[in-house]
Jmol script that loads the backbone (N, CA, C; Angstrom):
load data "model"
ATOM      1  N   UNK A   1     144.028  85.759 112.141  1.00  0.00           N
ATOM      2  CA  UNK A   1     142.609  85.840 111.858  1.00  0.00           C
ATOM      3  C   UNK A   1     142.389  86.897 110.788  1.00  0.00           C
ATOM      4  N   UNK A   2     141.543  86.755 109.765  1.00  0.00           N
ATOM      5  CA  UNK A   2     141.641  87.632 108.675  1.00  0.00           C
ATOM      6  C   UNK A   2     140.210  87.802 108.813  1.00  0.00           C
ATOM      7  N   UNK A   3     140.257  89.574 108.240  1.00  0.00           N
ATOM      8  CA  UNK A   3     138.897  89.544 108.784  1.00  0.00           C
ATOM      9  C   UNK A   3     137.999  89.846 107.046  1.00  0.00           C
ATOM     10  N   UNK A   4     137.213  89.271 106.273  1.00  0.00           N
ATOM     11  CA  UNK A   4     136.634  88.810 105.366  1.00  0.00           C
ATOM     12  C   UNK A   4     135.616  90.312 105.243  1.00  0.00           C
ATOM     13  N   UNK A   5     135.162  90.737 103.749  1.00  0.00           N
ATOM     14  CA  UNK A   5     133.903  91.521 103.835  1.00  0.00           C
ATOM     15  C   UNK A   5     132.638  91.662 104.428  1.00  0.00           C
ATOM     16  N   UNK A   6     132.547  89.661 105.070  1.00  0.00           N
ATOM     17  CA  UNK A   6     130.565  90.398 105.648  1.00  0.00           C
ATOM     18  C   UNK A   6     131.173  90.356 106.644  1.00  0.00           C
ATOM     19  N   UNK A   7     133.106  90.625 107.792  1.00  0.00           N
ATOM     20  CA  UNK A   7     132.461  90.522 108.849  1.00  0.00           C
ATOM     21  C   UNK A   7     132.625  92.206 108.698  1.00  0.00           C
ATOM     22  N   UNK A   8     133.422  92.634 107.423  1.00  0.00           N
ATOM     23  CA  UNK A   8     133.401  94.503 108.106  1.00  0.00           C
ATOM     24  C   UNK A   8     132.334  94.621 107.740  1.00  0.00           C
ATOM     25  N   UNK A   9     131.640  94.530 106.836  1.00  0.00           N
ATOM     26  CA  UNK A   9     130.028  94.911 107.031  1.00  0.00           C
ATOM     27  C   UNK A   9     129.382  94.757 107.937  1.00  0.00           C
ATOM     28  N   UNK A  10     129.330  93.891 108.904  1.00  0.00           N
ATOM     29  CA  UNK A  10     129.234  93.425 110.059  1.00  0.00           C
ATOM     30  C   UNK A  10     129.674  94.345 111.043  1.00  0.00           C
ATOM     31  N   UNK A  11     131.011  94.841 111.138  1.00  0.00           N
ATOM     32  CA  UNK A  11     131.529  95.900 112.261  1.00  0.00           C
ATOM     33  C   UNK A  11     131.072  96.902 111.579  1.00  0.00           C
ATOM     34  N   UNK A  12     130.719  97.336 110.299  1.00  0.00           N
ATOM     35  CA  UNK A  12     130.352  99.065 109.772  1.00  0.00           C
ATOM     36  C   UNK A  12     128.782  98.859 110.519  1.00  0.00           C
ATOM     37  N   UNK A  13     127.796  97.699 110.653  1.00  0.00           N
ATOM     38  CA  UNK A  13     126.413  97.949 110.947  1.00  0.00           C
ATOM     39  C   UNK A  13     126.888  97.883 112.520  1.00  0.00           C
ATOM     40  N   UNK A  14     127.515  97.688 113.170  1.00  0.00           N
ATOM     41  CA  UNK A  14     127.103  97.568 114.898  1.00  0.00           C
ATOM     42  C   UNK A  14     127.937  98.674 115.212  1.00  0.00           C
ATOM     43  N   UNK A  15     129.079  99.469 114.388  1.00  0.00           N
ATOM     44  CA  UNK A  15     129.296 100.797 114.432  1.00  0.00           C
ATOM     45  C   UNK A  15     128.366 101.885 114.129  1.00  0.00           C
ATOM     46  N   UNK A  16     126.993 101.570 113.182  1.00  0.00           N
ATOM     47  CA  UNK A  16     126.541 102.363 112.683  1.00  0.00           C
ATOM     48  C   UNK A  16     127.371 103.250 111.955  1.00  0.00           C
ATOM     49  N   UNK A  17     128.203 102.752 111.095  1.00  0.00           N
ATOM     50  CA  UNK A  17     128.916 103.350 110.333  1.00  0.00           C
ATOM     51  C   UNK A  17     128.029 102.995 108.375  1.00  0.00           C
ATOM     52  N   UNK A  18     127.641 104.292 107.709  1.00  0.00           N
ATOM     53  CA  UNK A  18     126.817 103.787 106.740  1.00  0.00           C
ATOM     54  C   UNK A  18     128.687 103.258 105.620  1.00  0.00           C
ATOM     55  N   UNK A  19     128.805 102.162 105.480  1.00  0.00           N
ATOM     56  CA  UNK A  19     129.492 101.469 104.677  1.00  0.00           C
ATOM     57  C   UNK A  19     128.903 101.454 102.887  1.00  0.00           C
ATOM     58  N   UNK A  20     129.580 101.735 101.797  1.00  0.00           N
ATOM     59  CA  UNK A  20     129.268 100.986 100.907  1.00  0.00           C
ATOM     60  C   UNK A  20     130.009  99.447 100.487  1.00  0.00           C
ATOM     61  N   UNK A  21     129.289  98.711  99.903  1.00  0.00           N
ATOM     62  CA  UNK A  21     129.545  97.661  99.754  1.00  0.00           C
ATOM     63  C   UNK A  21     130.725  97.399  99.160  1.00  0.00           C
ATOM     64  N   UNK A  22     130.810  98.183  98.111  1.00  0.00           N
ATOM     65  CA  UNK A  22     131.881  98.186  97.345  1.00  0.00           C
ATOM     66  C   UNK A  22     133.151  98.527  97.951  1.00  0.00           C
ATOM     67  N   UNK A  23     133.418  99.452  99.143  1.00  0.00           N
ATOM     68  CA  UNK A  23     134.622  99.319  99.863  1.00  0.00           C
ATOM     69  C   UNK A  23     135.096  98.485 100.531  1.00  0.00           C
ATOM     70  N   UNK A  24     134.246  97.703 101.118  1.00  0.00           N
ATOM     71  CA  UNK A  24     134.404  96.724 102.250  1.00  0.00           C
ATOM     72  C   UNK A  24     135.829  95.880 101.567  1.00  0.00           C
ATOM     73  N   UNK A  25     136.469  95.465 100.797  1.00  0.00           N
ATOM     74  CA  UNK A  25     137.129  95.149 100.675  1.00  0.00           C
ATOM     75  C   UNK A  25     138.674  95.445 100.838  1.00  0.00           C
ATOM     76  N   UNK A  26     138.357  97.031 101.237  1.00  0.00           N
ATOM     77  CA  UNK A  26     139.982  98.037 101.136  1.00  0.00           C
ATOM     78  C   UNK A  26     140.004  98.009 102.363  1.00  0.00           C
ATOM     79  N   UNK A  27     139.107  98.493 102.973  1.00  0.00           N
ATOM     80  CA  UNK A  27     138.775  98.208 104.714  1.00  0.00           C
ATOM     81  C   UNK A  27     139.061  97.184 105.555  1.00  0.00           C
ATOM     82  N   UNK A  28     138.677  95.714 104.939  1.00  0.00           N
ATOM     83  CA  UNK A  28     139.192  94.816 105.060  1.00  0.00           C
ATOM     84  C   UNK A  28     140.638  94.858 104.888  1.00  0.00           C
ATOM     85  N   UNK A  29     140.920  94.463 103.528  1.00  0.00           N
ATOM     86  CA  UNK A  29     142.614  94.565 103.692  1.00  0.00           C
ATOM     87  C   UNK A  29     143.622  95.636 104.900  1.00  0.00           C
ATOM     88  N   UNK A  30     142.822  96.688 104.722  1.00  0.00           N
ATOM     89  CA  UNK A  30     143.267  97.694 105.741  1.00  0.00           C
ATOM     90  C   UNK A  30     143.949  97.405 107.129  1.00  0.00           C
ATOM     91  N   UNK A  31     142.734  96.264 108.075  1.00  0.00           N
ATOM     92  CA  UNK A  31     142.023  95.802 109.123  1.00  0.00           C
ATOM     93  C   UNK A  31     142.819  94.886 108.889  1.00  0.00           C
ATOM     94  N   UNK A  32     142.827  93.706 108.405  1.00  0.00           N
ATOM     95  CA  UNK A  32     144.071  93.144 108.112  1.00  0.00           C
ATOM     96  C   UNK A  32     145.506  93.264 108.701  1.00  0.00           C
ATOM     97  N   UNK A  33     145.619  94.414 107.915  1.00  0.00           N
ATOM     98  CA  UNK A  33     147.405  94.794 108.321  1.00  0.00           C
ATOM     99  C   UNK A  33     147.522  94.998 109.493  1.00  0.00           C
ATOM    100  N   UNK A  34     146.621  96.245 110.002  1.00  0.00           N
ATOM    101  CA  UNK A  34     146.741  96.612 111.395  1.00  0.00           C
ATOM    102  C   UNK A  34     146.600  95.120 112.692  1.00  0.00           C
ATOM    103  N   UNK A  35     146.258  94.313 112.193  1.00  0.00           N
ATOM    104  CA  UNK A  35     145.930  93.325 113.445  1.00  0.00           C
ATOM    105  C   UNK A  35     147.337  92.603 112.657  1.00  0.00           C
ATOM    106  N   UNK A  36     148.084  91.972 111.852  1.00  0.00           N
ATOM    107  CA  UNK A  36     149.151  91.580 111.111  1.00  0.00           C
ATOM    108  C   UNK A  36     150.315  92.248 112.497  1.00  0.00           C
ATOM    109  N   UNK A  37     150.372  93.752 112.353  1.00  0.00           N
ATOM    110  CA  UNK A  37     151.062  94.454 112.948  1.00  0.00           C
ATOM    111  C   UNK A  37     150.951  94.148 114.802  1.00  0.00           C
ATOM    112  N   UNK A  38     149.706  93.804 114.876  1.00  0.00           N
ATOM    113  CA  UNK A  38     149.478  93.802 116.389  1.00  0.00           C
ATOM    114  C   UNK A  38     150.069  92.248 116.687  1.00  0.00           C
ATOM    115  N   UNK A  39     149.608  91.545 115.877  1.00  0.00           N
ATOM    116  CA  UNK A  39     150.194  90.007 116.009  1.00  0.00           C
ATOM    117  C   UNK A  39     152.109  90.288 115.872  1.00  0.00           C
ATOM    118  N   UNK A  40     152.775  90.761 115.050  1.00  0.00           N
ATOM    119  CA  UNK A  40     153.854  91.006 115.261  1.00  0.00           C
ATOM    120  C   UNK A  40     154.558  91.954 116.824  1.00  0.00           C
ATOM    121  N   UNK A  41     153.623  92.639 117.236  1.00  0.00           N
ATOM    122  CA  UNK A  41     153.717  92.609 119.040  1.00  0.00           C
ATOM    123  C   UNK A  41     153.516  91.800 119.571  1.00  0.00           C
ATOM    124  N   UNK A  42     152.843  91.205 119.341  1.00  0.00           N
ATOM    125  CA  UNK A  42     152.680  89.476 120.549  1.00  0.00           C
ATOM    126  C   UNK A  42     154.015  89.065 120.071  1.00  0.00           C
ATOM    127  N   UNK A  43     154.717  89.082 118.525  1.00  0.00           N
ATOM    128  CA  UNK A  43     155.993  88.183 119.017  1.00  0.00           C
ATOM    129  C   UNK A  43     157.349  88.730 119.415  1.00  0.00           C
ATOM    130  N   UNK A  44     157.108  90.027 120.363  1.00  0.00           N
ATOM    131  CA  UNK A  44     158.355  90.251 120.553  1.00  0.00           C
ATOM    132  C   UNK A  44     158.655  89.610 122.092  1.00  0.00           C
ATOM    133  N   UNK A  45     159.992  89.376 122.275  1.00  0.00           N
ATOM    134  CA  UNK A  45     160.032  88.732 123.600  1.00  0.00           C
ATOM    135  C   UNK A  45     160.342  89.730 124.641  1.00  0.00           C
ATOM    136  N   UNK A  46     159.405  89.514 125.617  1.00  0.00           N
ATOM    137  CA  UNK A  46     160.027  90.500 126.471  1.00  0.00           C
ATOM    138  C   UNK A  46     159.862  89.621 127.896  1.00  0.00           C
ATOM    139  N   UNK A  47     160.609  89.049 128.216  1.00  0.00           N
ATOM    140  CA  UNK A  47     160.675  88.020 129.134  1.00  0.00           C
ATOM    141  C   UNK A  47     161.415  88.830 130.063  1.00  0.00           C
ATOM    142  N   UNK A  48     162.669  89.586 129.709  1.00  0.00           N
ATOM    143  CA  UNK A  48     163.926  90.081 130.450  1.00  0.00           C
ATOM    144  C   UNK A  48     163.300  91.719 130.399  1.00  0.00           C
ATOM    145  N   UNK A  49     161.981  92.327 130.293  1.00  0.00           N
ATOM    146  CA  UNK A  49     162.119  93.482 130.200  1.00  0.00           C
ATOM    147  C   UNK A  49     161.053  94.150 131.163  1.00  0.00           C
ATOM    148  N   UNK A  50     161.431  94.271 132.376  1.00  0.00           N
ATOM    149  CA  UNK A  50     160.774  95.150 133.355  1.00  0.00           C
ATOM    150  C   UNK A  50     159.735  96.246 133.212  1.00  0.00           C
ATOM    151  N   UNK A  51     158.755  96.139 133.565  1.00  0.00           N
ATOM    152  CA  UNK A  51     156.938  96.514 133.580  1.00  0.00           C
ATOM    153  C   UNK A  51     157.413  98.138 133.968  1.00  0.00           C
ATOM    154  N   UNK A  52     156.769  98.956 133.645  1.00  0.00           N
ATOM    155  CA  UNK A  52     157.247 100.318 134.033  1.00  0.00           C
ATOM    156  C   UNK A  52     155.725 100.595 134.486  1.00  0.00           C
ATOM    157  N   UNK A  53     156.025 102.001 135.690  1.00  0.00           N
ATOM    158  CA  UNK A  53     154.620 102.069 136.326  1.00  0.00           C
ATOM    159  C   UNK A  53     154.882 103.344 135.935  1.00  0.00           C
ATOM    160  N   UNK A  54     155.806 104.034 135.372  1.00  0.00           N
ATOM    161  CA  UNK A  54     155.789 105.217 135.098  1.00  0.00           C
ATOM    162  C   UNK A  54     156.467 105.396 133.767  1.00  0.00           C
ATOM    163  N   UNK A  55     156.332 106.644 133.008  1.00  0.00           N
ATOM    164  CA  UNK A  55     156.930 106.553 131.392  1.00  0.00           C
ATOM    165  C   UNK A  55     158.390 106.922 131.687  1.00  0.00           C
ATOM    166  N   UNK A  56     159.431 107.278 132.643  1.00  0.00           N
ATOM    167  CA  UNK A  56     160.532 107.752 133.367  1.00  0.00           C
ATOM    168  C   UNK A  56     161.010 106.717 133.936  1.00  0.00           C
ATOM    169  N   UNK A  57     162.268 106.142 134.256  1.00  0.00           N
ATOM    170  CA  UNK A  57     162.860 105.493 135.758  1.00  0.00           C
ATOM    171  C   UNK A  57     162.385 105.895 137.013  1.00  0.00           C
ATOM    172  N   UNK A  58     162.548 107.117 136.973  1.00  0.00           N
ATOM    173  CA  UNK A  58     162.205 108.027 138.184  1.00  0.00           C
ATOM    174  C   UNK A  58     161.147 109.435 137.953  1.00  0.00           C
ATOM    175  N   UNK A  59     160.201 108.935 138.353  1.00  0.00           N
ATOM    176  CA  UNK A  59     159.002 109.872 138.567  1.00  0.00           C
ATOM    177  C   UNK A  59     159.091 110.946 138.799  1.00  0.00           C
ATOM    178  N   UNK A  60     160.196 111.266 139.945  1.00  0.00           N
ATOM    179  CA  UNK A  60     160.599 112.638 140.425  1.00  0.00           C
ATOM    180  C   UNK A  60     161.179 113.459 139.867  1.00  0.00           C
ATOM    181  N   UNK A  61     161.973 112.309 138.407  1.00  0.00           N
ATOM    182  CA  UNK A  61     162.695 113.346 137.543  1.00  0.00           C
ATOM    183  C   UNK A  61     161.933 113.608 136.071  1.00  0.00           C
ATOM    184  N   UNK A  62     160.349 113.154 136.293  1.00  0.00           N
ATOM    185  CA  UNK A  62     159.713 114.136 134.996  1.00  0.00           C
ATOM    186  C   UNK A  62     159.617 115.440 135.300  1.00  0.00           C
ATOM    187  N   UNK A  63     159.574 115.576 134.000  1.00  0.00           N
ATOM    188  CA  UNK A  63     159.311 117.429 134.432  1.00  0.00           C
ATOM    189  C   UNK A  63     158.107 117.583 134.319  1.00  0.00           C
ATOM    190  N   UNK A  64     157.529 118.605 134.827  1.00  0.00           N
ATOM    191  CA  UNK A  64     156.403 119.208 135.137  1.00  0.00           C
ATOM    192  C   UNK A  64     156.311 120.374 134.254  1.00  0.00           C
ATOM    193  N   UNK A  65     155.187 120.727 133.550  1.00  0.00           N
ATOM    194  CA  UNK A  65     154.962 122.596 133.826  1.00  0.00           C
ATOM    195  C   UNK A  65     154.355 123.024 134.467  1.00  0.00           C
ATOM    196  N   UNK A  66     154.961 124.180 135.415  1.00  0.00           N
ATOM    197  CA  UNK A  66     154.058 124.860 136.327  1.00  0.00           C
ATOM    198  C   UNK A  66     152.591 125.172 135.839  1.00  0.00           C
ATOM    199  N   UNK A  67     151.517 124.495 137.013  1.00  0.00           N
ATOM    200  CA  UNK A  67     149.996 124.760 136.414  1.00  0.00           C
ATOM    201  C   UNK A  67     149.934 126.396 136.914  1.00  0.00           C
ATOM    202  N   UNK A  68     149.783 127.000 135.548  1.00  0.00           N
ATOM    203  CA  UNK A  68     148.883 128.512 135.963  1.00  0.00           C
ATOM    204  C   UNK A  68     148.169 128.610 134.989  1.00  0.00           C
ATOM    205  N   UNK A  69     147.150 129.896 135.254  1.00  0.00           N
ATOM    206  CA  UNK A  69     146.022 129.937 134.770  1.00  0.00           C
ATOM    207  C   UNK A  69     146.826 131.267 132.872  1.00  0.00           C
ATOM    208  N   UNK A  70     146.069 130.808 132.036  1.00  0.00           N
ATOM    209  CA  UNK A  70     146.788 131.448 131.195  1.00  0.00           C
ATOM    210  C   UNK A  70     145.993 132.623 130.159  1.00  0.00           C
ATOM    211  N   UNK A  71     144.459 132.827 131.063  1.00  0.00           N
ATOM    212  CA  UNK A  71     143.608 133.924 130.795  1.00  0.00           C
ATOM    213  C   UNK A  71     143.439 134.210 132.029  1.00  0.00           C
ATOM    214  N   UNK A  72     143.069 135.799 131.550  1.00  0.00           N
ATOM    215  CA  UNK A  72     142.349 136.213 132.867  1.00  0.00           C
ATOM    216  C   UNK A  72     141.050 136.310 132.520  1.00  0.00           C
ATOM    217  N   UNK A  73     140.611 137.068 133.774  1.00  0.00           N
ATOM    218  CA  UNK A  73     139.448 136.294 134.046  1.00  0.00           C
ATOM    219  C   UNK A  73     138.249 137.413 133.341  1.00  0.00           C
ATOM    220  N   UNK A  74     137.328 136.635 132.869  1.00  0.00           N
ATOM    221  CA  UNK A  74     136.452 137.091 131.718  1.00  0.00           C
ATOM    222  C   UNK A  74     135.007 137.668 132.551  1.00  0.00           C
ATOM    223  N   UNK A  75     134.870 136.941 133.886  1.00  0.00           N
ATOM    224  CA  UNK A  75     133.711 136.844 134.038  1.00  0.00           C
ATOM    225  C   UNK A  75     132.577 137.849 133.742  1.00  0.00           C
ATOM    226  N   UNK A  76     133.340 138.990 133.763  1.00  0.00           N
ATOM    227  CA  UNK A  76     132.143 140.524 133.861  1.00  0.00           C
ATOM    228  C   UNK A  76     131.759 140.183 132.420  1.00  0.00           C
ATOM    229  N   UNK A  77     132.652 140.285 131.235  1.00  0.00           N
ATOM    230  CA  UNK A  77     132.339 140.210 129.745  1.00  0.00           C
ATOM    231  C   UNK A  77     131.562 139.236 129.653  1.00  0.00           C
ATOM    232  N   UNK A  78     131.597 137.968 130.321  1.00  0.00           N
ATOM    233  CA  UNK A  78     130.532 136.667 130.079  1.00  0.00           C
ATOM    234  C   UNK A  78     129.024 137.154 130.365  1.00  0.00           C
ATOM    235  N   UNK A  79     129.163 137.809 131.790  1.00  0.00           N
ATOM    236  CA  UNK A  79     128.294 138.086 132.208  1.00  0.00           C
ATOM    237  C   UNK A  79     126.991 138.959 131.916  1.00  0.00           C
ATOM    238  N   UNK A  80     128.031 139.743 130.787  1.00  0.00           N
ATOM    239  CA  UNK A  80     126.616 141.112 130.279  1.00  0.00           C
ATOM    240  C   UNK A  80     125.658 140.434 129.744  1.00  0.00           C
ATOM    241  N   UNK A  81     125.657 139.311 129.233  1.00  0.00           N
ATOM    242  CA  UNK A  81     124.108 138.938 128.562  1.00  0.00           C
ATOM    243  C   UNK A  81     123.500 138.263 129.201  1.00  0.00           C
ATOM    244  N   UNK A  82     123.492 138.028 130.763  1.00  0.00           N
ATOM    245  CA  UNK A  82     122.706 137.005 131.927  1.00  0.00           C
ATOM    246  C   UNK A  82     121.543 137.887 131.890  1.00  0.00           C
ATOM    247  N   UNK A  83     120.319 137.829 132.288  1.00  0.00           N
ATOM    248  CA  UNK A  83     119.632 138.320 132.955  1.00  0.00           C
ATOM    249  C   UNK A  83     119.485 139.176 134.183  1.00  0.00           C
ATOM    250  N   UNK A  84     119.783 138.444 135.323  1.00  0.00           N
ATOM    251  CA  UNK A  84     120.596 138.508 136.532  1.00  0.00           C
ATOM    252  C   UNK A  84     121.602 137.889 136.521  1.00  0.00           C
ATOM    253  N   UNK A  85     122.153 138.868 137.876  1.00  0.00           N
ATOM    254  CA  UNK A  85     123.749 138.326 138.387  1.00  0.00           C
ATOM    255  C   UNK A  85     123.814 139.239 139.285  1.00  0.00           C
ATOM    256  N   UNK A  86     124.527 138.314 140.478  1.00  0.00           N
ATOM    257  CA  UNK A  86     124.850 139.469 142.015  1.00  0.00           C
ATOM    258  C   UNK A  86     125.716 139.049 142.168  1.00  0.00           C
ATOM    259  N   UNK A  87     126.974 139.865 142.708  1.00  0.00           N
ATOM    260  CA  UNK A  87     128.380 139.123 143.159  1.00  0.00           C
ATOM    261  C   UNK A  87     128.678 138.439 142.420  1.00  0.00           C
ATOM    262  N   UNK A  88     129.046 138.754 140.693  1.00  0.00           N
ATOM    263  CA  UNK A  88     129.659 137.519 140.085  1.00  0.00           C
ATOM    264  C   UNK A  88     129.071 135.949 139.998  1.00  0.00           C
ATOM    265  N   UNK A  89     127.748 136.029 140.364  1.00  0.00           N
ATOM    266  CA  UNK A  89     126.704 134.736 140.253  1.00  0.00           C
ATOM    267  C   UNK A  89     125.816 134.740 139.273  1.00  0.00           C
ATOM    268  N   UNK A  90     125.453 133.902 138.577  1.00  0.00           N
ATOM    269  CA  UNK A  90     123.894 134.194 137.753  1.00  0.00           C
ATOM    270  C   UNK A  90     122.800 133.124 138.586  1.00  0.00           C
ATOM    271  N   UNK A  91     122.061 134.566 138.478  1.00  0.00           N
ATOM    272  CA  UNK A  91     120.737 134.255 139.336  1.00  0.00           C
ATOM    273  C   UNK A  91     119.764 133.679 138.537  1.00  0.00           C
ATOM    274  N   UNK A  92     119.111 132.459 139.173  1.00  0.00           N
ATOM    275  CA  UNK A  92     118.200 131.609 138.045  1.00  0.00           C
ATOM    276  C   UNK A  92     116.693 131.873 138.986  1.00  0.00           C
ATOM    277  N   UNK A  93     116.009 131.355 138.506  1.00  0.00           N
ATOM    278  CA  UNK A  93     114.343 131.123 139.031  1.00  0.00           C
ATOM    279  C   UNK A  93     114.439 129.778 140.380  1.00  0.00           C
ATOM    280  N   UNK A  94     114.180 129.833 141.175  1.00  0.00           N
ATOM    281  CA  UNK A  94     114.043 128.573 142.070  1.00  0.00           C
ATOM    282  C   UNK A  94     112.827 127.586 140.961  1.00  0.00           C
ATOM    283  N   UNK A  95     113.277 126.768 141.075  1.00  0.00           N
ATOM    284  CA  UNK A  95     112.984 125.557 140.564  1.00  0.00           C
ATOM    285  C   UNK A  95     112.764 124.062 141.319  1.00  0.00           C
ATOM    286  N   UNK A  96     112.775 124.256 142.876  1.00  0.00           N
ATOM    287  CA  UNK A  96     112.555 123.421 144.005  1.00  0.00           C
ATOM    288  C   UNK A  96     112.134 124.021 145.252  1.00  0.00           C
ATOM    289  N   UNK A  97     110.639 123.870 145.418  1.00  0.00           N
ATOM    290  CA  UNK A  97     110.039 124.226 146.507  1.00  0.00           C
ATOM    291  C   UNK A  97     109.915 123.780 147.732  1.00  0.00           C
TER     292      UNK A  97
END
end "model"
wireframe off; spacefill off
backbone 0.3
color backbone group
C-alpha cells in the first residue's frame, strides 16, 4: 500500500500536525519505506520459532538492579517556601465542609 500526498496531508490534518504542501512528498516517500520495511517482517517465517513471554529463557536469570533510593531526602529544603507545614506535611485550607 503506498501511501500518496493527500493521504499524508490527510494524516498531517488528523495529527494536527501544520504540514507544508510542498513536503508532503518526502514524507510520503519516507512513510513508504518504513511500512516497505514492516511488510518485509510479515515475510519472515517464523513457523518453527517459539513465542517468548519473557526477553530471557529464564526469568530468574535476568538481572536485576537493586531498587534504592539514590537522593536523600530533600523534604525540609522543599519545604521552606510552603506556607504551612507540621510534621513534614503541607497544610492547605479545608476545602470540604
Amino acid at each position: 500500500m503506498a501511501i500518496d500526498n493527500d493521504e499524508v496531508l490527510k494524516i498531517a490534518h488528523l495529527a494536527r500536525i501544520q504540514l507544508p504542501v510542498d513536503e508532503a512528498p518526502k514524507i510520503g516517500e519516507d512513510l513508504n519505506r518504513i511500512l516497505d520495511l514492516f511488510n518485509q517482517l510479515q515475510e519472515v517465517d517464523t513457523t518453527n520459532v517459539e513465542p517468548l513471554a519473557h526477553p530471557t529463557n529464564d526469568p530468574a536469570e535476568a538481572h536485576w538492579r537493586t531498587d534504592m533510593a539514590s537522593d536523600e531526602d530533600h523534604r525540609h529544603q522543599y519545604q521552606l517556601c510552603a506556607p504551612e507545614v507540621e510534621g513534614g506535611l503541607y497544610l492547605v485550607p479545608k476545602v470540604i465542609e
